[in-house]
N, C-alpha and C positions, 0 to 999 in steps of 0.2 A: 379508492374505488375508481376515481377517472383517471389512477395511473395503471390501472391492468385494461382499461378499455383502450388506451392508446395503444399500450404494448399487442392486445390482441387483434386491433385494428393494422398494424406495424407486420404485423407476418400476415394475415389475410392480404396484404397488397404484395407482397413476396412471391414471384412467379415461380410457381411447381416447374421442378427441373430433374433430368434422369439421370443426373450423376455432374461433374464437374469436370474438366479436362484443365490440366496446368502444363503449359506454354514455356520452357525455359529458353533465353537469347542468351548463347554466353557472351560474354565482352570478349574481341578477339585485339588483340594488338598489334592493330597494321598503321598504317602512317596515315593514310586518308580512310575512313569506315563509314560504313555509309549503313544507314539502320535498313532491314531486309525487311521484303514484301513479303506476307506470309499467308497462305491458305490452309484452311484444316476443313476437312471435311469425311464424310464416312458414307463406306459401298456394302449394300448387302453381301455377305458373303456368297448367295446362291444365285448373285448377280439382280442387277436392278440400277436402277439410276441410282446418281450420286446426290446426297445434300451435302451442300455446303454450311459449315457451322459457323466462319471466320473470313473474313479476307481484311487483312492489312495491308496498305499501300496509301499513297501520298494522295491523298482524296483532295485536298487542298490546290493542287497544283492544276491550272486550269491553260490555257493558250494553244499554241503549237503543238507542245509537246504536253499535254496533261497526264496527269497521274495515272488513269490508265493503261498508256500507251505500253508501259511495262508490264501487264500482267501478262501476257503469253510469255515470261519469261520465267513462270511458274510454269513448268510445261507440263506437267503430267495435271495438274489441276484443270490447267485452261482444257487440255484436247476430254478428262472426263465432264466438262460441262459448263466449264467458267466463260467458255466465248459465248452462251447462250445467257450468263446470268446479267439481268437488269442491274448495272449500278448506277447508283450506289444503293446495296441490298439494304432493306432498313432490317435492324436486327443484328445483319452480319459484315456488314463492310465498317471498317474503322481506321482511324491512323496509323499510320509504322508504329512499332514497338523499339525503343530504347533496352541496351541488354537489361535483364531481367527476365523474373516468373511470373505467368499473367493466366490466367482463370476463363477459361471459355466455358458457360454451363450447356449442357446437352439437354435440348427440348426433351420436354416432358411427352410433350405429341410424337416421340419416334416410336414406334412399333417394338413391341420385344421381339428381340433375335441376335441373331451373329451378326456383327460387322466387324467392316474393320476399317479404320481408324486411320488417314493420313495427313500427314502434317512437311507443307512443303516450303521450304525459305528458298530466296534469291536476292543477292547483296548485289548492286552498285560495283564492279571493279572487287568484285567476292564470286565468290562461289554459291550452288546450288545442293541442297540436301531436301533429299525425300525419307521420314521417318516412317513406318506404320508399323501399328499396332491390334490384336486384338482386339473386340470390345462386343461383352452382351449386356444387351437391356435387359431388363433391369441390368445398372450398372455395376460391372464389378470389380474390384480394383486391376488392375494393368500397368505398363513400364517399358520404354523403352528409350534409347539415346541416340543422339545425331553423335556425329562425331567432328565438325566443324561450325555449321553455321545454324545447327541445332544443338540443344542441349537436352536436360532431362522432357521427356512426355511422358505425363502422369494421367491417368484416369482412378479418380474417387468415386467410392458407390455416393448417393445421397445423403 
């Protein structure tokens, strides 16, 4: 008995989410790589402000030149709203990503409707990719691919 009251206590702490987004970094092989700053975020279709779902970047790096000083180099993120967002966003700002697939889940608190979906890298002595995608709340499956310095973007219903 006190092991289904744990288990049901265990998803009651579980934050309601409107679908899950997965993130792929492919491994590129250049001689120096340098892990990319990455935003995701998603725009009403019938126009509205942008949320931001994700910012990765060197939150770590503090002095002179600290780890912000890079994000206007996500440039279609920064000009829809990123020079206005306080960081470090709690929620959504977090460390660079190492290549690999990484799971951003989509607030449960977004309104049903169209949006759509962008996902933007910028590597260090790399290039720049702008990905986007469809996406309605409730979520529904989606798909789309970088072709450099992004990989697969996946959207999962719930």
């Amino acid at each position: 008995m006190k092991k289904s009251l744990i288990l049901a206590a265990g998803a009651i702490a579980t934050p309601a989410t409107a679908g899950t987004i997965t993130v792929t970094i492919p491994r590129i092989a250049v001689s120096e790589y340098h892990v990319p700053y990455v935003a995701a975020w998603i725009e009403p279709v019938g126009g509205g402000a942008a949320r931001t779902l994700a910012l990765w970047y060197d939150i770590d790096k503090v002095g002179n030149e600290p780890g912000t000083k890079w994000l206007a180099d996500l440039r279609t993120w920064w000009r829809k709203g990123g020079r206005s967002l306080k960081l470090p966003a709690d929620g959504v700002s977090g460390a660079t990503r190492a290549p690999g697939a990484y799971r951003i889940p989509i607030p449960a608190n977004i309104k049903p409707g169209a949006y759509t979906l962008h996902v933007e890298a910028a590597r260090e002595d790399g290039g720049r990719e702008l990905v986007s995608v469809s996406l309605t709340i409730p979520a529904a499956n989606g798909r789309a691919s970088g072709k450099t310095e992004l990989g697969a973007i996946t959207i999962s219903a719930r």
